[in-house]
C-alpha positions in Angstrom: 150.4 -20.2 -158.4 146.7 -21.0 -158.1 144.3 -18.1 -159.4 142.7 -15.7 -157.6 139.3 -16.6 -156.6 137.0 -13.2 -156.9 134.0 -12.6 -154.5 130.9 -12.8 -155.4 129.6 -9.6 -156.2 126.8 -10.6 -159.4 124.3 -13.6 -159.6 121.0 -14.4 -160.7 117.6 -16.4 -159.3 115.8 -18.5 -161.0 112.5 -18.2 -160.0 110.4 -20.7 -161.0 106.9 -23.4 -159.7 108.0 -27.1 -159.1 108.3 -29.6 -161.4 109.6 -27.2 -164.3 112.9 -28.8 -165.1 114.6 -26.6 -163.6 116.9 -29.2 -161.9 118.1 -30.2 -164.7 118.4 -25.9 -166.2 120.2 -25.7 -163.1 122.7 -28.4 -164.0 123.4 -27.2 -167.8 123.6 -23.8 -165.9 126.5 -25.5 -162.9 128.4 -27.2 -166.0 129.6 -24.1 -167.5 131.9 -23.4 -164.7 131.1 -19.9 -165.4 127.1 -19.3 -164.4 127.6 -20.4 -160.3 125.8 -23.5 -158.9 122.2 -22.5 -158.5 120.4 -24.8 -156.2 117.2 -24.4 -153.5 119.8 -22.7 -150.6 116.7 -21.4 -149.1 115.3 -25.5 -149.0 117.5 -26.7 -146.1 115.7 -30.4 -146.2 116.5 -30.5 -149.8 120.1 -29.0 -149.7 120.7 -31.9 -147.0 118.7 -34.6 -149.1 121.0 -34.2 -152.1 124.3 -32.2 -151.7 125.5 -31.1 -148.3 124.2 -33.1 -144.9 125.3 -30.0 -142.9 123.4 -27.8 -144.5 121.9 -25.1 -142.0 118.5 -23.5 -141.0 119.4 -20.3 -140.5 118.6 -18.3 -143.9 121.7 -16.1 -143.0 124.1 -18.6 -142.9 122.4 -20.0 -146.6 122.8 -16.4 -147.7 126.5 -17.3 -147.1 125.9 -20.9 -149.0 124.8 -18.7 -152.0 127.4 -16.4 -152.3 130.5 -19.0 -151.8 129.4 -22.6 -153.2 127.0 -20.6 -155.4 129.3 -18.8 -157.3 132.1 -19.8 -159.5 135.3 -18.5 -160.0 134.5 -15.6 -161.9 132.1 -14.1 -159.0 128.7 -15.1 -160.4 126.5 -16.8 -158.6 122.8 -18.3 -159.0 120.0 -19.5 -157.2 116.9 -21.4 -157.5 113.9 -20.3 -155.7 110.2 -21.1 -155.4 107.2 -19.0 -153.7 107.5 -21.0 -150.3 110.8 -20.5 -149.9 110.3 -16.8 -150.2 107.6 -17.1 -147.8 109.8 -18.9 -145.3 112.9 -17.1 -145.4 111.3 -13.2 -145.4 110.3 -14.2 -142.6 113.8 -12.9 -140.9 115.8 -11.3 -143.7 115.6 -9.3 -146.9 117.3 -11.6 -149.0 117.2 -9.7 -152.2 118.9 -7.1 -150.4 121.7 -9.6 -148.9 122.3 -10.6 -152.5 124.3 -8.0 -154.7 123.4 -7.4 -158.4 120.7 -9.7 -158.6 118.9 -10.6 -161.6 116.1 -12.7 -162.5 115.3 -15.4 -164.3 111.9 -16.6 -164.7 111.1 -20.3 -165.9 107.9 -21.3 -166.9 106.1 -24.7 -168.5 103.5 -24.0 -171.0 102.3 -27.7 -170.2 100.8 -27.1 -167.5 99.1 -30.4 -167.2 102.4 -32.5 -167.9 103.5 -30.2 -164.7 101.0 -31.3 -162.7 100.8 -34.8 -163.3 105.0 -34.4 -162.7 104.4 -33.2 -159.6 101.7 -35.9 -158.4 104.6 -38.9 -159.7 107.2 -37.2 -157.6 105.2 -37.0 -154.8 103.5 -40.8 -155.0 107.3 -42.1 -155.8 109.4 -39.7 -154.1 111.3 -39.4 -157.6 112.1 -36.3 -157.7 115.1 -36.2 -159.9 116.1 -39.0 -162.5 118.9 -40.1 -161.0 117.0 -41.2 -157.6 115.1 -44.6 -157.2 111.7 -44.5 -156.9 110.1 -45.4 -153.4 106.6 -46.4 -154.5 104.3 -46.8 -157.5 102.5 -43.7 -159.3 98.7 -44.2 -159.5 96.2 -41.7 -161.5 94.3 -39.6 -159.2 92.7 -37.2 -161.3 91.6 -35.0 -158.1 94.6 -34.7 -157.2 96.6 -33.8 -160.7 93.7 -31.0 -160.5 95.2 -29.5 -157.5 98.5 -30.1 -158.5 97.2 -27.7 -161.5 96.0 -25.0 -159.2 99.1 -25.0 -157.2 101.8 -24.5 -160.6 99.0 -22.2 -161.9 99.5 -20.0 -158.3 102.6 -20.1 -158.3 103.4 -18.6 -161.6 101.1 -16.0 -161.0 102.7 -15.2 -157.5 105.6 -15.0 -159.7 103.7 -12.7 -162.2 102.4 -10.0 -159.7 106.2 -10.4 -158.0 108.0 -8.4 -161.0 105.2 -6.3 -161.8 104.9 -5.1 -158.5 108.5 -4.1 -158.2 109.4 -3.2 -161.7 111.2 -6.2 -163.1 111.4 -7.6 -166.1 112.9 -10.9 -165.6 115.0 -12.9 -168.5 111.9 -16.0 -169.6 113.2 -19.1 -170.1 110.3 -21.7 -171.1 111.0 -25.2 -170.2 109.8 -26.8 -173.7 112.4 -24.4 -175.3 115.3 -25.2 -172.8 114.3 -29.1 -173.0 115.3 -28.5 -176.9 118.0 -26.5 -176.8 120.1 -26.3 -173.8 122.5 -24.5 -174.6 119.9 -21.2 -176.2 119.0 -21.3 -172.3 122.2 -21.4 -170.7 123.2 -18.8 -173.4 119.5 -16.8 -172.3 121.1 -16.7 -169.0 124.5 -15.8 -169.5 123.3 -12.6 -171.8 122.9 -11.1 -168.3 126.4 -11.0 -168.0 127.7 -10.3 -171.3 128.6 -14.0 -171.7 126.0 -15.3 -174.6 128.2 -17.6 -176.7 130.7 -17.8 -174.8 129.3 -20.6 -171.9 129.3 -23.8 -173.7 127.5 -26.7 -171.8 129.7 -29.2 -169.9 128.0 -32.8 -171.0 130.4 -34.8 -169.3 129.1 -32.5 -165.9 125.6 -33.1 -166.7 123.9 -36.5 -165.1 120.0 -35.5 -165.2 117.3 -36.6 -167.2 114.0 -35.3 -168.2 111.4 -38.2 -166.4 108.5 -37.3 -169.0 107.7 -40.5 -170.4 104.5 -42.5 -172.2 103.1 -42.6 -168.1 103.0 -39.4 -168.1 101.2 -38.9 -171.7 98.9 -41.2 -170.6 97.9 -39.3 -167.3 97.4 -36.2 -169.7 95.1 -37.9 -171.8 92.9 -40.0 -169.7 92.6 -36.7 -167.2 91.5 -34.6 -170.3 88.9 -37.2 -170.7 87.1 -37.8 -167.5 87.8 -33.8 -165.8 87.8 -31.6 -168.9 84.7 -29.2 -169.3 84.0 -26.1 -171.1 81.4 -25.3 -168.8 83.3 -24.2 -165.8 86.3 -22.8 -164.7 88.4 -23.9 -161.5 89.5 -21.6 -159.0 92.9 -21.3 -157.8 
């Protein structure tokens, strides 16, 4: 007899900026079979890009996406979520109310820079997971790798005034720590549901990559050299 396949009724977001390996948190996260399938349900483009043609517009219907192929058997679910898609899909419906027991889950990159100069490669390439094929060549544009700065700087801090404005203290997971040890992130996350220890990571289920590489280090450097300055500080 095939088990019993309980409703969704707890779950988590991860809320997070781009470019903050939390693809690959995600994935760690899937490959338990026991922390849901967190993915961007409220990035229809995205959702159709990389896992489900069909996905839909309408954030009620992804609402439904979240709480049946986000959720594993055990009725968890997760999500990943970034400041524009909050800004797009409260536009029609309190999601936080549509979602029961949520919890949060706040990831963060202390290398800022190495975000931003990410986030300026995915865009140039269209890379934006390891296991995709670039569609064009990366080329330093220090102007823009300081804008890609203000925008994860923003975003955090959106983030920021998000839990302090309605009381939450999220669970922190910090993407140099996760990139270390996995499985003290998955096990981070799983503490909200009494489940530290026991939610060993899947490898076998696991197919993405960091895409730091020497490029990257490079950027950092040769952008601390021609746009650093004590002298000034940048708005965001």
């Amino acid at each position: 007899m095939q088990a019993s396949i309980r409703p969704a009724e707890r779950g988590y977001a991860i809320c997070t900026s781009g470019r903050s390996g939390s693809n690959l948190l995600c994935q760690y996260l899937a490959s338990t079979g026991q922390l849901g399938n967190p993915q961007e349900y409220f990035n229809p483009g995205g959702c159709r890009m990389f896992s489900d043609p069909d996905f839909p517009d309408e954030p009620e219907k992804q609402i439904e996406r979240v709480l049946s192929r986000g959720a594993t058997a055990n009725g968890i679910y997760g999500l990943k979520i970034l400041p524009a898609h909050i800004d797009t899909v409260s536009r029609s419906i309190r999601w936080t109310a549509r979602l029961p027991d949520l919890k949060f889950v706040l990831l963060k990159r202390r290398d800022l820079l190495g975000q931003a100069v990410s986030a300026l490669r995915a865009l140039q390439t269209d890379q934006w997971r390891s296991t995709v094929t670039p569609q064009g060549a990366a080329v330093f544009d220090g102007e823009k790798i300081r804008e890609r700065l203000r925008v994860a700087a923003r975003e955090y801090a959106r983030w920021e005034v998000f839990f302090a404005r309605n009381g939450i203290e999220p669970i922190v997971v910090w993407y140099e720590e996760m990139t270390a040890d996995p499985q003290a992130a998955v096990d981070a996350v799983g503490s909200l549901f009494g489940l530290q220890g026991r939610v060993p990571i899947r490898p076998d289920r696991v197919s993405l990559a960091m895409q730091r590489d020497a490029v990257s280090e490079a950027w950092k450097v040769r952008f601390r050299e021609e746009y650093g300055g004590l002298d000034e500080l940048d708005g965001v």
